[in-house]
NUPA-980213 format. One record per residue (C-alpha): residue in one letter; z, y, x. Coordinates in steps of 0.02 Angstrom, whole numbers, plus 50000, padded with zeros to 5 digits. Each point is the difference from the previous one (the first is absolute). Layout:
# residues N
aZYX...
//
This chain:
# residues 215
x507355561850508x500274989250142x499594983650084x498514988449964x499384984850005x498404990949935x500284989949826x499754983050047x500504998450167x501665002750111x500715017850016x499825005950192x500695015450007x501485004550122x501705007549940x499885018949949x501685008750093x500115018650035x500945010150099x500245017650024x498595006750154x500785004650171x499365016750006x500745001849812x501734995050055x500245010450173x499155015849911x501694996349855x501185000150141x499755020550035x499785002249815x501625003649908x499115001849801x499284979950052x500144990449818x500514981950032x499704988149879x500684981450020x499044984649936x501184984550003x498744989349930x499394992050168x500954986250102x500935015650074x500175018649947x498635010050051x499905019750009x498485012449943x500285017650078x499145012549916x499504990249852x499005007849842x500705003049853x499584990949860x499715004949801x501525004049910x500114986149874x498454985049966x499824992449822x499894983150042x499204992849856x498825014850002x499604995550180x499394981749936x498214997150010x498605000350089x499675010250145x498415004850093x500085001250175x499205015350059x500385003650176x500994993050127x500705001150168x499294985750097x501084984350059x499734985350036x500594991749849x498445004249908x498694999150136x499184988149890x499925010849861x498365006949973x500155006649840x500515000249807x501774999750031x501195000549865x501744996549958x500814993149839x501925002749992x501154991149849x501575001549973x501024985049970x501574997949891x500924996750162x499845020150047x498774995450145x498045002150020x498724989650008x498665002650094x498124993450030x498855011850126x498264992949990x498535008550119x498254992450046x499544993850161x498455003150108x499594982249973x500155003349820x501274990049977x501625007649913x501625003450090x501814999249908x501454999850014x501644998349885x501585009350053x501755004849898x500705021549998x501825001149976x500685019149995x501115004950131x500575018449922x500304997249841x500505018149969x498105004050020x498984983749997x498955007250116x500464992250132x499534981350024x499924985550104x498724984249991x500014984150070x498354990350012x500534985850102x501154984749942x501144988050094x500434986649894x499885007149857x500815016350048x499155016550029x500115006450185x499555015150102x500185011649854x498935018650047x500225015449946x499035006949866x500395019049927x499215008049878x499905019050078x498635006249885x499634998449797x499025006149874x500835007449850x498984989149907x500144985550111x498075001850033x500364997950215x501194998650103x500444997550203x501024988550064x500574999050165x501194995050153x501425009050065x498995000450183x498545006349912x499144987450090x499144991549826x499375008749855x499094997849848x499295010349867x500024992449827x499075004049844x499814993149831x498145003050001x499054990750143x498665017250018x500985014950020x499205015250037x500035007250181x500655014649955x501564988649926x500114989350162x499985017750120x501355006749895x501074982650029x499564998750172x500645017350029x501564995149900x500184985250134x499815013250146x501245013449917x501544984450015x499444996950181x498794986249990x498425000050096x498605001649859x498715003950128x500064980750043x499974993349816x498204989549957x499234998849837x500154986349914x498294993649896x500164993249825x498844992649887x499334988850094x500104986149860x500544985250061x501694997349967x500224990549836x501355009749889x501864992350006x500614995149832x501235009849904x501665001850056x501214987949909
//
């Protein structure tokens, strides 16, 4: 998931950058177990103290798809979004993603946006970065994106940020039962993330006309 903008018209959404919370980095500096993990990907390197761990190993091509948004930390890149929001990923012969997030407005008009994945750990694949901004012609401000929950069956899966700032919960099916969503949520809150402030995200609205198949 991650920025939007409304088909038709110019995207208006500011540059996503993240950074580590203050009170995240002094409470490291007593704290001699602190896990650093370095993302280079930015213009220069940043560092996540305390970041989650992610799933072991992600099938890619497995991962391909569509995926139901079901919940969501709020931010302001989708404050547009009222509901149906989905995801299709593809992967390309080039070894990166490509990516189209789609989401109805209030207005009822339909918000998307197209953005590219490239893996940054290959040893796992579950840790990504995407970029949904271009500067002549060239993908910028690339954000993190790990995958730190799966299904076995690739049925749902969360994806998060290092700062545990943004979260999503994914699932294949756009209805999941509640039961399914408190037992992901709690997931969420058992790698640190504050499921308490996730919002429920409504699908089946109906309005969104379907994409066409993936080439």
């Amino acid at each position: 998931m991650g920025a939007d903008k409304t088909i038709g018209r110019s995207n208006d959404w500011d540059e996503d950058i993240y950074a580590a919370p203050g009170e995240v980095r002094a409470a490291a500096q007593t704290d001699e177990d602190a896990r650093v993990t370095m993302a280079t990907g930015l213009r220069r390197p940043r560092v996540y103290l305390t970041a989650p761990f992610t799933v072991q190993e992600l099938d890619l091509r497995r991962y391909m798809g569509r995926w139901y948004e079901i919940a969501r930390l709020p931010y302001f890149t989708q404050r547009r979004c009222v509901g149906d929001v989905y995801a299709e990923y593809r992967l390309g012969d080039d070894g990166m993603i490509y990516v189209t997030n789609r989401c109805l407005h209030q207005d009822g008009g339909i918000g998307e946006a197209k953005g590219l994945a490239r893996v940054a750990d290959a040893r796992s694949n579950a840790r990504l970065q995407i970029s949904f901004r271009m500067l002549y012609g060239v993908h910028v401000f690339w954000d993190d994106y790990w995958v730190i929950g799966l299904g076995d069956d690739y049925d749902y899966a969360l994806v998060g940020q290092p700062t545990r700032r943004r979260g999503w919960v994914l699932a294949r099916e756009p209805n999941p039962s509640d039961s399914q969503v408190k037992q992901w949520l709690q997931e969420f809150a058992d790698k640190g993330f504050p499921a308490a402030s996730f919002v429920r995200t409504v699908q089946g609205m109906g309005s969104i006309p379907e994409l066409p198949p993936a080439a």
